[in-house]
C-alpha positions as CSV (number, residue, x, y, z in Angstrom):
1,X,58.6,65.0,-93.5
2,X,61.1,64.7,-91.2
3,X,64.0,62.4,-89.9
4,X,65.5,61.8,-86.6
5,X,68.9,60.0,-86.5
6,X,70.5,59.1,-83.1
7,X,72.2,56.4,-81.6
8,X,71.1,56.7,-77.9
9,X,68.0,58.4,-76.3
10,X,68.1,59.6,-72.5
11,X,65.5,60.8,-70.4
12,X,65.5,64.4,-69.1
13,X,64.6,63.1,-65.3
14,X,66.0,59.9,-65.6
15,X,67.8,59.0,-68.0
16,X,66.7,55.9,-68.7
17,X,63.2,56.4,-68.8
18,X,61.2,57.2,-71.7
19,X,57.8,58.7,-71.6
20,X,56.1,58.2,-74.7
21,X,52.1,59.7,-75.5
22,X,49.8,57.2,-76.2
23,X,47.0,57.7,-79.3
24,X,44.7,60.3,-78.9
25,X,46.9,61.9,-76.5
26,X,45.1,61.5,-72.7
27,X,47.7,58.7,-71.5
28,X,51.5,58.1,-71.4
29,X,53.6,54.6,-71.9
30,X,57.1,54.3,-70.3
31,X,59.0,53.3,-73.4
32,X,61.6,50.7,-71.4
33,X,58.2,49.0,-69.7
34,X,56.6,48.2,-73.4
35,X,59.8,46.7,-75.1
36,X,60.1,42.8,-75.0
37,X,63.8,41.7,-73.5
38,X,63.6,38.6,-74.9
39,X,62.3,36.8,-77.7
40,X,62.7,33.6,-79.2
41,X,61.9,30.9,-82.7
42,X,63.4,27.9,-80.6
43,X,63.4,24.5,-82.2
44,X,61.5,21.2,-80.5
45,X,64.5,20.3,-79.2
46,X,65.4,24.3,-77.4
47,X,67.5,25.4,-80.1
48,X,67.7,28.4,-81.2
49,X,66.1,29.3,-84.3
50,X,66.4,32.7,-84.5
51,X,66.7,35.3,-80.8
52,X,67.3,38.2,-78.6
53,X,69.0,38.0,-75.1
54,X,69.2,34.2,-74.9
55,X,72.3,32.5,-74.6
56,X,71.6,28.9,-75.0
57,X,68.1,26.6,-74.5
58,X,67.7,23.5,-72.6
59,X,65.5,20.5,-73.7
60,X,64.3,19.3,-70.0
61,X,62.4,15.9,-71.4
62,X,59.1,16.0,-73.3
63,X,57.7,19.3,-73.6
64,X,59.6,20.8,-71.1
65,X,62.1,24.0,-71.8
66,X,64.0,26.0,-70.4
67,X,66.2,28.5,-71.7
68,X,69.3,30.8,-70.2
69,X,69.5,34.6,-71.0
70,X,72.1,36.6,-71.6
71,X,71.3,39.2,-69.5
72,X,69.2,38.7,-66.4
73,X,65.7,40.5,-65.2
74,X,66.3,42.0,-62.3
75,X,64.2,39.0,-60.5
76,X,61.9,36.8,-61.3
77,X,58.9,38.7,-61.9
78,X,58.8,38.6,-65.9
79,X,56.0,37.8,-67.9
80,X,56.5,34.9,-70.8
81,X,54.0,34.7,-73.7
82,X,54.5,31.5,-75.4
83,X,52.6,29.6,-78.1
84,X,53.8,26.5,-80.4
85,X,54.7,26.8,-83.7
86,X,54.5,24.7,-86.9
87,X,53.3,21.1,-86.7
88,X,51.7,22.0,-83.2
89,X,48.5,24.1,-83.6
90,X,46.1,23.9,-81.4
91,X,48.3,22.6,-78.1
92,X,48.9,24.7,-75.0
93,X,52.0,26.5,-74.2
94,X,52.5,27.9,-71.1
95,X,54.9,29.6,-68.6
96,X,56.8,27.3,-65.8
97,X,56.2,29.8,-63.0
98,X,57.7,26.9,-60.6
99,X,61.1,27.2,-62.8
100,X,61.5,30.9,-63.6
101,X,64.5,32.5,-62.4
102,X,66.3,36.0,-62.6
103,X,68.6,34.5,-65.9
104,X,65.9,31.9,-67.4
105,X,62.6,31.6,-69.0
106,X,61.1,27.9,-68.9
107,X,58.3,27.0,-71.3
108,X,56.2,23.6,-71.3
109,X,53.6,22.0,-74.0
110,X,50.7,20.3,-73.5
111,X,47.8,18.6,-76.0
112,X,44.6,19.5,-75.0
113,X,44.1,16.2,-73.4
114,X,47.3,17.2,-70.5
115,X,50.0,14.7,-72.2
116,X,53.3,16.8,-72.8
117,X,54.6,17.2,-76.3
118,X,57.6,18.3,-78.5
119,X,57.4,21.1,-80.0
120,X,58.9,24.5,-81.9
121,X,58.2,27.4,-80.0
122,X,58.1,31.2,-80.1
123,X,58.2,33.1,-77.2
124,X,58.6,37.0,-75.7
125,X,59.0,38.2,-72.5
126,X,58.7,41.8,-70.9
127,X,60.0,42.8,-67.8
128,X,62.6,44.9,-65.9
129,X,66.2,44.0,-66.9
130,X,69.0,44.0,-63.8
């Protein structure tokens, strides 16, 4: 067995990009692209629970989030995955494309039947930092 210790990879070409092989060996992942930048365990009233790269939440009215990072994507072309935690199974939890930005996420809950709803959250996001 052996052990790697390090504090800071760099590429060769660029340094930072990352190529990692996939399993079975035929394709290659760019290590940066696969990492989440954010992640959240936000509260039903955009607290923070527990997080990486967000700096404070935003409870917009019912079912409606939003939720400041600390540092920015480089625009707004990120991809949010969100569902509801707890109490909540079973609603839906989607992405506010219409209120994404650079520095924010925004996250909104619905029941099944379209009313919105309170609710804990956990979310991720992957995408290029600025």
């Amino acid at each position: 067995m052996s052990t790697i210790k390090t504090n800071t990879i760099t590429g060769t070409t660029s340094a930072g990009s990352i190529v990692v092989t996939g399993e079975g060996g035929s394709t290659t992942t760019n290590l940066q692209q696969g990492l989440a930048k954010v992640w959240g365990v936000l509260t039903n009233a955009a607290a923070l629970t527990n997080s990486f790269n967000i700096a404070s939440g935003t409870d917009n009215g019912t079912g409606d989030y939003s939720y400041t990072l600390t540092s920015a994507f480089s625009d707004a072309n990120h991809a949010t995955t969100a569902i509801t935690s707890g109490a909540g199974a079973g609603r839906m939890c989607t992405s506010n494309t219409a209120r994404k930005a650079a520095g924010t996420i925004a996250v909104e809950i619905e029941t099944h039947s379209g009313s919105a709803e309170d609710l804990a959250q956990e979310v991720s996001t992957h995408g290029d930092l600025a």
